[in-house]
C-alpha positions as CSV (number, residue, x, y, z in Angstrom):
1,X,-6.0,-3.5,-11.1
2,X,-4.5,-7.3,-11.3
3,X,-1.0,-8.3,-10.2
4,X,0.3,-7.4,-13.8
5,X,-0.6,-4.2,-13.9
6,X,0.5,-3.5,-10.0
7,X,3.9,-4.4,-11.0
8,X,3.9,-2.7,-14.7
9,X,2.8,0.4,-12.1
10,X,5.7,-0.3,-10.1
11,X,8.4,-0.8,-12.6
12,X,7.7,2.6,-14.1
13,X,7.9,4.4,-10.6
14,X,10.9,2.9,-10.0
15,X,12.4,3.6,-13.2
16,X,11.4,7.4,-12.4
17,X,12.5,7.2,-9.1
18,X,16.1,6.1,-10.6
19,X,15.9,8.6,-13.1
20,X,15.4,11.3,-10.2
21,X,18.2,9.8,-8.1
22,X,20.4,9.9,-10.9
23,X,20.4,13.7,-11.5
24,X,20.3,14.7,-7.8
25,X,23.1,16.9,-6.9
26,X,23.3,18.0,-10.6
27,X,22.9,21.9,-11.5
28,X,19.3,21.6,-12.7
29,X,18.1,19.6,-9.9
30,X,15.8,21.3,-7.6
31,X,13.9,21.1,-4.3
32,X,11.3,19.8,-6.0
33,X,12.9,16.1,-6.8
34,X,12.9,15.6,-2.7
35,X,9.3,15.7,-2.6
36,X,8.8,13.8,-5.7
37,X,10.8,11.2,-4.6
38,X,9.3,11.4,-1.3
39,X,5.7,11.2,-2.8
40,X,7.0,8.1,-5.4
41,X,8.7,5.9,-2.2
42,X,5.1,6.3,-0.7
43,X,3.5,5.3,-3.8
44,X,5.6,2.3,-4.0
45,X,4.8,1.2,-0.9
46,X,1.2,1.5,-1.5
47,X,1.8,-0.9,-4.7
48,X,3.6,-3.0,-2.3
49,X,1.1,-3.4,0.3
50,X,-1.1,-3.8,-2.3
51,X,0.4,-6.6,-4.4
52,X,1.0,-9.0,-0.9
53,X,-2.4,-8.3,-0.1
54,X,-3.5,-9.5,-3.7
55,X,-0.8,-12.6,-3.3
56,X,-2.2,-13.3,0.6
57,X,-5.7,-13.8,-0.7
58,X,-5.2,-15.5,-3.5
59,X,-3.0,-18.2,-1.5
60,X,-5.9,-18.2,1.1
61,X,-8.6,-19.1,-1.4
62,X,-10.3,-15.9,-1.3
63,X,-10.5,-13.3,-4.4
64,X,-7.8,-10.7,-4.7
65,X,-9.8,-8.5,-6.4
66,X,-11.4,-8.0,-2.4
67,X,-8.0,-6.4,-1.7
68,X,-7.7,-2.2,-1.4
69,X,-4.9,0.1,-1.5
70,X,-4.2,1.2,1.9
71,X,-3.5,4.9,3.3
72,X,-0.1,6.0,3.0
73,X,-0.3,6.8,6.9
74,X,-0.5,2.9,7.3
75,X,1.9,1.5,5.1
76,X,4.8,4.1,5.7
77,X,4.5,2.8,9.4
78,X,5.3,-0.7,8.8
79,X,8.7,-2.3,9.7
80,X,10.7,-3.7,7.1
């Protein structure tokens, strides 16, 4: 996966996330959007981490393809 297709990845999970967001609270949402939206924010962290490792190698002179998505455990512990 290159940097394109991390942020193509990322756009469309955002634009579901919003789409979730946006009927929360409405009659037909459910218990299930909390744990899809829980499962997308971890998912876009993931494509985060992801696309600075990508970046950080590339500007270091070594070959992004090296980098690997990290466990979810990992990058939901980071500090913003």
């Amino acid at each position: 996966m290159d940097n394109q297709d991390l942020l193509e990845r990322i756009q469309s999970l955002v634009e579901e996330e919003h789409r979730l967001r946006d009927t929360a609270g409405s009659d037909d949402d459910s218990g299930d959007n909390s744990s899809r939206l829980a499962q997308l924010e971890a998912q876009l962290d993931q494509c985060w981490d992801l696309l600075r490792q990508r970046r950080a190698k590339r500007d270091a002179g070594e070959n992004p393809d090296e980098a690997e998505p990290r466990p979810v455990s990992e990058v939901e512990g980071y500090r913003q």
